[in-house]
N, C-alpha and C positions, 0 to 999 in steps of 0.2 A: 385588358392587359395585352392581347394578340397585338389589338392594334396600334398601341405605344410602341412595342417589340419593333413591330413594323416601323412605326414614323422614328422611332430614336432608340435606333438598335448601338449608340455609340455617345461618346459625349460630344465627339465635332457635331452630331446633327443638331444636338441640343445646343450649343453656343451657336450656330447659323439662324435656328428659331430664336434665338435669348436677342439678336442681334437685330433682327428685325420688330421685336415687339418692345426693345428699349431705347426712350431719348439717346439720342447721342452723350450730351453731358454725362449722362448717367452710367452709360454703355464702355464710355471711356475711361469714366473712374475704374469702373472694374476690370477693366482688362490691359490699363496703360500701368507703365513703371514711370522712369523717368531718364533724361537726358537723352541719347537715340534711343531707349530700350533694348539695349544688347543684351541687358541682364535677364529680362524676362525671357526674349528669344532663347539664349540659352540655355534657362534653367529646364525649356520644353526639350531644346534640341538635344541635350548632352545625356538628356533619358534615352533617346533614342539608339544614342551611340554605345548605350550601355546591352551586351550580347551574351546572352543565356545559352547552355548546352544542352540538346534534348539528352534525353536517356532515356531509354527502353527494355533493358536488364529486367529491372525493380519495378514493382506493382502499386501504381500511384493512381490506380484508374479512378479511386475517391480520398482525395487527399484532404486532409486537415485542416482549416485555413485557422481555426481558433489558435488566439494566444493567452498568453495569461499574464499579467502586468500588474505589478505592487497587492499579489494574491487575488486578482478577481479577474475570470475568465469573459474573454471578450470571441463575441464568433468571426471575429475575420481583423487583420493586423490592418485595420485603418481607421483611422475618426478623422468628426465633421472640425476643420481648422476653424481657429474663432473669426468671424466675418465679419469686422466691422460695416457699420451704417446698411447694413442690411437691408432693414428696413427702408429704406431710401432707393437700392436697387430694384429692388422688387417686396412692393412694399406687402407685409402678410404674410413671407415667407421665414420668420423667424421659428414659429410656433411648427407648422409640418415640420421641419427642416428635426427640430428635437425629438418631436415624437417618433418619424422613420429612424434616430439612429438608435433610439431607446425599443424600437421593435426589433431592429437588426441586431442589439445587444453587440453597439458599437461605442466609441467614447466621443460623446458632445461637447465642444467646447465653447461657453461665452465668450467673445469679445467685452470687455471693459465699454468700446462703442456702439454696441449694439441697439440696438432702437427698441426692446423689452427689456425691463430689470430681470437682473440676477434672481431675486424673489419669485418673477412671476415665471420663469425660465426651470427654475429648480421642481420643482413638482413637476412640472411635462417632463422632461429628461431623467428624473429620479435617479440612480443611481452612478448612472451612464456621466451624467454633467459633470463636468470640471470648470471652473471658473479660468478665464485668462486675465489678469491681473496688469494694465500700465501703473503704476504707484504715480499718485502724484507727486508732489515736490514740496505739499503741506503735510508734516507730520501727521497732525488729526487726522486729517481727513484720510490716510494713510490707512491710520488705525481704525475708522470708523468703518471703510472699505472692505477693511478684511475679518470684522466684526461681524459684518453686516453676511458676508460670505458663507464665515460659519456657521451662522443661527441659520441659515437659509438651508446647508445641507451639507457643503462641498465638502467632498472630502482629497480634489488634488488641484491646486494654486498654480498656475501655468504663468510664473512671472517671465513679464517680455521686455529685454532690455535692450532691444536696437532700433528704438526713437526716442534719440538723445537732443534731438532738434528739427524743427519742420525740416520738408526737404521740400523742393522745385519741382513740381510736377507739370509738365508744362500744356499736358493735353488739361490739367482742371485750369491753369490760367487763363487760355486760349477760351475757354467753356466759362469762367467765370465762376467756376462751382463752388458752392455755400452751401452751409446749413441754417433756418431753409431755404430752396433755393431760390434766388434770386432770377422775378418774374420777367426778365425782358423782353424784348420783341421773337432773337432768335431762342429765347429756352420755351416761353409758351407757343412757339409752332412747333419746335419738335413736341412739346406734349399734347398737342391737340392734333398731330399725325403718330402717334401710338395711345389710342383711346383704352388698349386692357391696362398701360401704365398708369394712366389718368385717372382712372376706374377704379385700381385698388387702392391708390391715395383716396381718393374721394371715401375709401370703406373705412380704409385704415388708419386717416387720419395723417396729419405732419408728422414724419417723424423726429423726434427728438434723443438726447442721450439720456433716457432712462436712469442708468447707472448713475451720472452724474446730476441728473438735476435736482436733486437736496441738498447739490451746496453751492448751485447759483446763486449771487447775489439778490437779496429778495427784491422782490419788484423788476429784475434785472430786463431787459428786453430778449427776442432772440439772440440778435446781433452782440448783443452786451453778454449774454451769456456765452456763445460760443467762443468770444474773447477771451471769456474767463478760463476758458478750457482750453485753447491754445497757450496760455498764459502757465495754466498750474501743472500741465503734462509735458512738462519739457525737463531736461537734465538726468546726467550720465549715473545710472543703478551702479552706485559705487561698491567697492566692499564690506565697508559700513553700512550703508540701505542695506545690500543684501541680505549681511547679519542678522539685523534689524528685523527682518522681516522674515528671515529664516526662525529667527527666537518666538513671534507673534504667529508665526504659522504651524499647526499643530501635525497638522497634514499631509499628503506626497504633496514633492515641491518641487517642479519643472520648471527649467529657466531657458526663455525661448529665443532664439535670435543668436545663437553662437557659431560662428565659423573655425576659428581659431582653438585647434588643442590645448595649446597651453593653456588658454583661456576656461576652456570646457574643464577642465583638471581643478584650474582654482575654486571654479562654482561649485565643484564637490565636496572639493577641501571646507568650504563655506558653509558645507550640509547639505547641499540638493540632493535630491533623491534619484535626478536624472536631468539630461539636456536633450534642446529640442535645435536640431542643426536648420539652420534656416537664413535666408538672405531676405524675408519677409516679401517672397513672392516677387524680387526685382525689383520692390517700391523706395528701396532707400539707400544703396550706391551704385552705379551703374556699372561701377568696377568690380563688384563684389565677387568674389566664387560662390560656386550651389553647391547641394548636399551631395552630388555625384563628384566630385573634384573633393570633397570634405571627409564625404562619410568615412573610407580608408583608414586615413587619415586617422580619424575622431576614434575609430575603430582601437588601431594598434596603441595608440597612448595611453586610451582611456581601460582598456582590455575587456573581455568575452563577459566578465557578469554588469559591467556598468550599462545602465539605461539608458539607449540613442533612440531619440527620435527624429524626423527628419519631413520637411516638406521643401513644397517648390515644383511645381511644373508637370504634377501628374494625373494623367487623364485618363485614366485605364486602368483594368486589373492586371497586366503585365508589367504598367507602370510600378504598382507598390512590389509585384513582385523582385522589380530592379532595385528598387530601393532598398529591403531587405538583403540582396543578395549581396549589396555593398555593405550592408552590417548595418541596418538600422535593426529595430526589433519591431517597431512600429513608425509608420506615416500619417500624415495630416494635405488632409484633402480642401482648397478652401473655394477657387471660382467656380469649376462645375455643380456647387449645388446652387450657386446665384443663376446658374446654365440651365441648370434643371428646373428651377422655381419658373424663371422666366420662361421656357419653354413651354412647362407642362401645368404648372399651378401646381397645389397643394400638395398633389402626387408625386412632385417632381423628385423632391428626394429622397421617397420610398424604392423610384424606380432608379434611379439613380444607384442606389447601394446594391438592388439585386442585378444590374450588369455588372459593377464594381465585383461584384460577388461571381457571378459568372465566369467575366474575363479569366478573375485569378485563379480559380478551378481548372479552368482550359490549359494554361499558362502551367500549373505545379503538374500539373497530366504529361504534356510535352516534356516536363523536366526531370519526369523521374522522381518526385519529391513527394513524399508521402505526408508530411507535417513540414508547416513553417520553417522551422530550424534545420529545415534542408537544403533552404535554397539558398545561402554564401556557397555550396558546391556546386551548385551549379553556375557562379561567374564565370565567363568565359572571357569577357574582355570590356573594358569601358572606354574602350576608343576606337575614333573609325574605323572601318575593315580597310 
């Protein structure tokens, strides 16, 4: 433990190690948006500009980080965002990645794309899990989805509705990236010069979409399947889907991907139980706003007891502290645990959540904040000095 402490006392160290031990292709998925990436850039840089006021009065020297969220107490305001193709990043790190946030008695969330089913996901993460839900665009298969959710365990539905259509990424065009991936000259050198990425494929097997493959066409090929899934995940979660799906869902019901107040209003008005303010990480407009430019915002409309959650760009326990101060109530964390996996292996995001955990201890110390619902007093400003 000293000596992780030591090698990756931060998560930059971890994405510098995550960086050299993964293919490019691979390397790139994870950490490009799309168009110049100004979205991604600023969804890191606009944390920064975000400026907290110490206080020293009041006695924070062991501050609170636990919250409590649709009555069940969580030890610290942040969970694991759903990763898609994970498995494929670094392959193996689905299963640690559940089991650390179910020891930190943090909230887990699946990806729909994740490369373990929902079934075999739900038992390691036990109560911590939430499912993140893309709806297809086939009824059945809709309902057989969220079917299959419930009998498994979930008790909160994380519907994502901002991939209304592929988008142009242009670092996977340049890379050629597939599921799976396509062997050519430059992808198998970069994986035969990163051998621990080679290694854990070789353990773990090709990854594939789990979740979806009971309703590939039978006999389908890969290629034919992934087709299929390009084909049936596409179009806009209207207010009817949402309905729909708010009436088959018995559950807490978070809808993930909203910028827009009004918009966040209507998904309540619709039954949500909460929104998840989010730009998807800068992967799908390059114009978009983040949750720092939103949360306010999302804040005074939506008012003081409605559910905000919020991700996008945070690397740090001062980060979720930012986030919160802007009125989330909880955040989602989703590259540095692929930072962490790749860096450290299995451990990575056990270690991962006790600096997460550290930071933001350090961070409510300096603020004067004794509990969570301290720090919106302590904003001091979300733009540059």
């Amino acid at each position: 433990m000293a000596d992780l402490e030591r090698r990756f006392p931060c998560v930059a160290d971890m994405e510098t190690a995550a960086k050299r031990r993964m293919p490019r292709f691979v390397h790139d998925y994870l950490i490009g948006g799309l168009g110049r990436e100004d979205c991604v850039r600023r969804n890191v840089a606009s944390l920064r500009d975000v400026l907290l006021m110490p206080r020293y009065l009041s006695d924070a020297s062991a501050p609170d980080m636990a919250v409590t969220l649709f009555g069940r107490r969580f030890d610290a305001p942040f969970a694991v965002a759903p990763l898609g193709l994970a498995g494929l990043l670094w392959p193996g790190c689905e299963m640690p990645i559940a089991i650390a946030a179910r020891r930190h008695n943090v909230p887990h969330v699946l990806s729909t794309f994740s490369n373990r089913s929902l079934e075999a996901i739900r038992p390691v993460a036990g109560e911590n899990g939430w499912f993140q839900f893309y709806p297809p665009n086939d009824p059945a298969m809709e309902a057989d989805m969220l079917a299959r959710a419930e009998k498994a365990g979930y008790k909160t539905l994380v519907l994502t509705v901002d991939i209304p259509a592929p988008t142009r990424r242009e670092r996977d065009i340049r890379n050629g990236l597939a599921v799976p991936p396509k062997l050519d000259l430059t992808t198998m050198l970069q994986i035969a010069t990163h051998p621990g990425w080679a290694l854990h494929v070789l353990r773990h097997g090709i990854p594939e979409f789990e979740n979806l493959s009971p309703y590939y066409p039978k006999g389908a090929s890969l290629a034919a399947s992934a087709e299929f899934v390009g084909k049936v995940m596409q179009g806009h979660i209207t207010a009817e889907r949402t309905a729909r799906i708010r009436d088959a869902w018995k559950g807490t019901l978070l809808v993930k991907g909203v910028l827009d107040p009004e918009e966040a209003a209507a998904y309540l008005a619709l039954g949500a139980d909460g929104v998840i303010v989010s730009n998807h990480g800068g992967r799908q407009l390059d114009a978009a706003p983040g949750a720092v430019e939103m949360l306010p915002l999302m804040r005074k409309r939506l008012g003081p007891e409605a559910v905000i959650l919020a991700d996008g760009g945070i690397r740090s326990g001062l980060d979720v502290a930012r986030m919160i101060a802007l009125g989330a109530n909880m955040v989602l964390i989703g590259r540095p645990f692929i930072f962490a996996s790749a860096a450290i292996g299995a451990g990575g995001a056990d270690h991962l959540i006790g600096i997460l955990k550290a930071e933001m201890h350090a961070a409510m110390a300096q603020l004067g904040c004794a509990v969570v619902a301290d720090l919106p007093s302590a904003l001091h400003s979300s733009r540059p000095a």
